[in-house]
Phi, psi and omega in degrees: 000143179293159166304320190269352189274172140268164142191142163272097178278351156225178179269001171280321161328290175326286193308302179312310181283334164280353103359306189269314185296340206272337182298349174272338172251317173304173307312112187346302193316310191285028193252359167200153195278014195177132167300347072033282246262137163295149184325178180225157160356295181267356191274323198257359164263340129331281210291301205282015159272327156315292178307309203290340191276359167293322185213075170310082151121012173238151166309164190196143179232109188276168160251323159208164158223134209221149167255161180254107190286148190322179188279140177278008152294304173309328193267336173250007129342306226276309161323297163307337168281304192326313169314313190275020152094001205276158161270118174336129206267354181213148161261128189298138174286150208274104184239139216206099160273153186241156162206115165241184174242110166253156210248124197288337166179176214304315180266301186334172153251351196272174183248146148245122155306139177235161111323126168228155171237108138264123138309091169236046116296344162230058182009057180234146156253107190286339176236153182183117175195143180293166187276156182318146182286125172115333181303151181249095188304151160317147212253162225208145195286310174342290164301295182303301182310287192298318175307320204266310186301311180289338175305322182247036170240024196237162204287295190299010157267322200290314185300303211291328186250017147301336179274353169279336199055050178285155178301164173301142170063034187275108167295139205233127187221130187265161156243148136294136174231131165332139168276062162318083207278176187249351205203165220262318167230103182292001171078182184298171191321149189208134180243146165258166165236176160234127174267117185242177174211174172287178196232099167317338180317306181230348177043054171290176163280286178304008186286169188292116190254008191271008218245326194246094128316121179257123196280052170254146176217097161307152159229125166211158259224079165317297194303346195227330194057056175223135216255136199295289200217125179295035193334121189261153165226156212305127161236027194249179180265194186291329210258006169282335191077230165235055168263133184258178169058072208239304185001165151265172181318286226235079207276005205277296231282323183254035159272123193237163219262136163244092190270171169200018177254138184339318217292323197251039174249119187325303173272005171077185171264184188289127199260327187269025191274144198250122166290133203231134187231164156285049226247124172256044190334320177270343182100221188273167157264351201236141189253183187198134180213107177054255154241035158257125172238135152251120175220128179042059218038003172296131170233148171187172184255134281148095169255210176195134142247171180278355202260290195285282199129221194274129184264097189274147167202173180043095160259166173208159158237125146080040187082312268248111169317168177194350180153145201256350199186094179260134157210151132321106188287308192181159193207149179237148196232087192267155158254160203238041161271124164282354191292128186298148313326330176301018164295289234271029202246080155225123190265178209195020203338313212252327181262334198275330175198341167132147151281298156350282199302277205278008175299108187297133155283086188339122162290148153280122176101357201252298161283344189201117183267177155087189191278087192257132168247132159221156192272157183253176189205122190283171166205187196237120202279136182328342207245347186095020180262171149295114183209148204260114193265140202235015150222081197270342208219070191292146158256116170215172202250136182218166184264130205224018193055239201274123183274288194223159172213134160191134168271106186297112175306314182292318216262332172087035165255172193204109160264146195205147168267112178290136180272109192272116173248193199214097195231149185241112175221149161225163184220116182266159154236130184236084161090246172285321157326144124261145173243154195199092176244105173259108189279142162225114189255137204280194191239356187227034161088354190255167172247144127227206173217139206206113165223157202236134184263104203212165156115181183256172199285115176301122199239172207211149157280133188231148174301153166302121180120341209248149167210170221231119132008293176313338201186205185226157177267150205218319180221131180323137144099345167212158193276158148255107160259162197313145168210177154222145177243122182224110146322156178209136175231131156287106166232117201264108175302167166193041203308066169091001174167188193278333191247118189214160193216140194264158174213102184267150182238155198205144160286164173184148178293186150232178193263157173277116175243159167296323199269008187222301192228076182288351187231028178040072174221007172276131164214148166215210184241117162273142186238113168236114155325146184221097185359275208210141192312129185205179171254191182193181166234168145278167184216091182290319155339306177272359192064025194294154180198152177236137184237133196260118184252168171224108178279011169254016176227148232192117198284179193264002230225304228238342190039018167253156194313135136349137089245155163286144165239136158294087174279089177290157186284144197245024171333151176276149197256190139007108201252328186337167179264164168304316177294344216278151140358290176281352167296300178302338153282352148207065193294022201257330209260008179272334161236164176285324154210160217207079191282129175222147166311142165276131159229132219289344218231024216206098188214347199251138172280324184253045181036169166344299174250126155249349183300119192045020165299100202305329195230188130294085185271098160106023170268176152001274195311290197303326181302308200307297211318319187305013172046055199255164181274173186193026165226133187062086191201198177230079208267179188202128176232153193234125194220120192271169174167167153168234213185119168281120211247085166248102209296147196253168178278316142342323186287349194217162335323321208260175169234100176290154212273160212246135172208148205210146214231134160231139184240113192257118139268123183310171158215126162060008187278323175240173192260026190156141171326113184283353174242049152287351193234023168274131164312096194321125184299169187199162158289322169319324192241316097032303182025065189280126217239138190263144183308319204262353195239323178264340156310306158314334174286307175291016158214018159077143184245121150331315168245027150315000000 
């Protein structure tokens, strides 16, 4: 039997074991406090004791078990009694997806994927169906290690990299990379690898291993665990063109360890930084009861899945729905050397393998400063078990400088607020990348969502001497290519009820006339609705902005709907060309922003499966098409950004961090700045130490 697989050998196993588990959990209802609250452990080694008892005595590799939240009618029943202070009078009962493997017999490898739906409130699996034909499961840390220890034990790596002529005794470190296909059928699940080594000099385990770039690109066959192909890639410069094998002899030899963990940094470190802490005396503001967080009237649910990561949900201010549901629905990452393989090097970080799945288990002082609560988060082990990352997700309150000021001139007094936030972070690492993704919520009513870009550069080998069209030289020997990341955050509004409608607003001039602007200084604001299910662009020119409304409530000052306005990030979109692949495969990433009907089952911007998907199935683009209404409706609005990454030498080893801000505002929502009544900042409370009085403290005084 593989290392990797379960099996159930008999049905008395089987039977015994789902037995011992369900007596620790039934009845289920009583096992989470809110229909909301994410799986738990024992939930998700339930549900995968169920499936297995379904295929007695065969192997199973699970890929995720995930919950499926109640119908949003059902649910937000459920909400509205909670809200109005009522206890809810039922609970949805608690569903649940599985995506396994079953393994066709005991030693082999190949597979059939499946879909499982369980009910475990009443412990049945109601559903079981293999995935849509061409789909590709999400790719799984299990599967990528076992794919990657036989490649490099298998002849055709050994051949490939004997032909570099690397030094003795060189450690050689692989990334799995996503299979980006090219062609409409890439055959079964398929893995790429990229190859780096350790810089002999020192063969740290931590060393920069993107610094020593290997010109090789494995392929290999998941179903058979048989490596396709040794690919060679492109080191030459612009003036080689797509000529392979252009390397020296020796392919290696003018690359030098470029580090970035403390201990191997040459010149040592900065001797004069000073600690700068983080101090609460009294403690936080903001409680927590299970994953309902309350701060400064924000009340919301803190979820988790393994695919998105941390799930914002039920927000309200100040009693008032604002939104029912925030996530990174999902982000692509293309690069841009056409030279084959690196055509096919676009990653899908959230759909191809997870935020959940790759999301780092948080330090105290390191990732989040200050007075930290964090919530943990299960995911499900190759075998179906559950098991808890258990600081997946921090809450901590941070100082954002002046929220509002104003000095009255006669009197020369001056009241003023410190801005205070509210930030909800996870932090993924996906191979070489870091991600730093935060909802921050203000004290004056906004959200925002803020990421942050860190980790090192995917990096390729270019010959000594040569530079590239494709990228930038960053280190000898090696290229940084152009690349883009680009995000799509799924936001189900809920702007005062449930029924909203989008309005892009825009500045615009007027022409100089007698009856409107005689002395051409007018401008004023277009306003359009928006219909019918559609994409849109930003216009920073225009000062375009969206505005998410409830055209049946109305402020009482402005006498316009209620809303949050959408400032979008105004980010370069999708550089692919339109025929191309890679374009088809993320038509999500061609506008900026993208309003569709809500449907419960409408949760992904690049559909369901992206792991080796030829299109976007079931995505964004496919939504539009149904032509649905979508004013005074229960709407999903989708707002694509990121950043075109044409990497600087700066950028290596380390990337210093790259941030990029989407920002919901009230507009017209309240009757007044709402952090008018935050407590004016002070020294008394502040207690700010002036530079010249505390060096003097600390060297003592004449007239101690």
């Amino acid at each position: 039997m593989s290392s990797f697989s379960a099996s159930l050998n008999s049905a008395a196993q089987a039977n015994d074991r789902l037995k011992t588990i369900q007596g620790q959990v039934h009845p289920m209802t009583q096992q989470y406090d809110h229909p909301l609250d994410p799986l738990s452990a024992t939930e998700i080694s339930v549900a995968s004791t169920l499936i297995k008892a379904k295929h007695l005595g065969k192997r199973f590799q699970f890929r995720y078990v995930t919950l499926v939240e109640p119908p949003k009618k059902q649910l937000t029943a459920y909400l509205d009694e909670e809200l109005a202070g009522k206890t809810p009078s039922q609970k949805p009962d608690r569903i649940v997806e599985a995506l396994y493997s079953v393994f066709d017999n005991e030693t082999g490898w190949s597979y059939k994927c499946y879909e499982g739906i369980v009910n475990l409130t009443t412990s049945q699996v109601v559903r079981e169906q293999p995935l849509p034909e061409g789909a590709a499961e999400p790719l799984s840390f299990r599967t990528m290690a076992t794919a990657q220890a036989i490649l490099v034990e298998s002849r055709e790596f050994k051949d490939a990299v004997a032909k570099l002529n690397l030094p003795e005794n060189i450690v050689i470190e692989i990334d799995p990379w996503m299979y980006g296909v090219d062609q409409p059928k890439a055959g079964p699940s398929r893995l790429s690898f990229l190859c780096y080594a350790r810089h002999p000099s020192n063969n740290h385990p931590d060393g920069n291993i993107y610094s020593i770039p290997l010109p090789i690109i494995p392929l290999m066959d998941l179903q058979t665990m048989e490596v396709l192909s040794i690919e060679p890639a492109a080191s030459g410069g612009t003036q080689d063109g797509f000529t392979y094998g252009t390397h020296p002899e020796k392919a290696i030899d003018h690359c030098i360890a470029n580090e970035y963990v403390p201990e191997l940094q040459p010149r040592g470190l900065r001797k004069d930084l000073k600690p700068l802490q983080v101090v609460q005396p009294e403690g936080a503001s903001f409680t927590i009861k299970g994953r309902l967080v309350e701060w400064q009237k924000w009340r919301f649910r803190v979820g988790w899945n393994y695919r998105e990561g941390a799930v914002i949900h039920d927000v309200t201010y100040d009693g008032r729905r604002v939104f029912h549901r925030l996530s990174l629905s999902d982000m692509t990452v293309p690069y841009g050397d056409p030279r084959t393989p690196y055509h096919r090097k676009q990653a899908f970080d959230l759909g191809d393998l997870g935020a959940g799945l790759s999301a780092n288990n948080l330090a105290l002082g390191c990732d989040c400063l200050g007075l930290i609560h964090y919530f943990p988060g299960a995911l499900t082990t190759h075998t179906g078990e559950g098991e808890v990352k258990g600081n997946a997700v921090c809450l901590h309150e941070q100082d954002m400088g002046i929220g509002w000021k104003h000095t009255n001139y006669r009197t020369d007094r001056a009241v003023l607020t410190r801005n205070r936030m509210l930030v909800v972070q996870q932090i993924l690492t996906v191979a070489n990348y870091e991600y730093i993704f935060a909802w921050q919520f203000d004290q004056a009513g906004a959200i925002h969502f803020e990421t942050r870009a860190t980790g090192i550069l995917s990096t390729c080998l270019i010959d000594p001497g040569k530079v590239s069209e494709w990228g930038n030289v960053v280190s000898p020997g090696v290229l940084a290519q152009y690349h883009q990341h680009i995000f799509c955050l799924r936001i189900d509004p809920a702007i005062d009820g449930w029924q909203n409608s989008v309005v892009q607003e825009e500045a615009v001039s007027l022409p100089i006339s007698a009856e409107r602007n005689p002395f051409g200084n007018a401008f004023v604001t277009e306003k359009q609705v928006i219909k019918t299910s559609s994409y849109a662009d930003a216009a920073p020119h225009k000062n375009r902005v969206f505005k998410i409304i409830n055209p049946s409530k109305f402020n009482p000052h402005s006498k316009n709907p209620v809303s949050y306005k959408l400032v979008p990030h105004t980010g370069q979109l999708l550089l692919a060309d339109p025929g191309s692949v890679a374009a088809a495969r993320a038509r999500f990433a061609q506008h900026h922003i993208w309003v569709t009907k809500h449907r419960d089952e409408d949760l992904w911007c690049a559909g369901k499966y992206t792991n080796q998907a030829f299109r976007e199935d079931g995505g964004v683009q496919d939504m539009i098409e149904r032509n649905e209404n979508v004013e005074n409706d229960d709407i999903l609005v989708w707002h694509t950004f990121g950043m075109t990454h044409i990497p600087r030498v700066e950028d290596f080893p380390v990337m210093p961090v790259e941030i990029h801000q989407v920002s919901l505002k009230p507009a017209d929502f309240f009757d007044r700045n709402p952090a008018i009544d935050v407590p004016a900042s002070s020294q008394l409370a502040n207690k700010s130490v002036l530079y010249d009085e505390f060096n003097a403290s600390k060297s003592g005084s004449c007239c101690s």
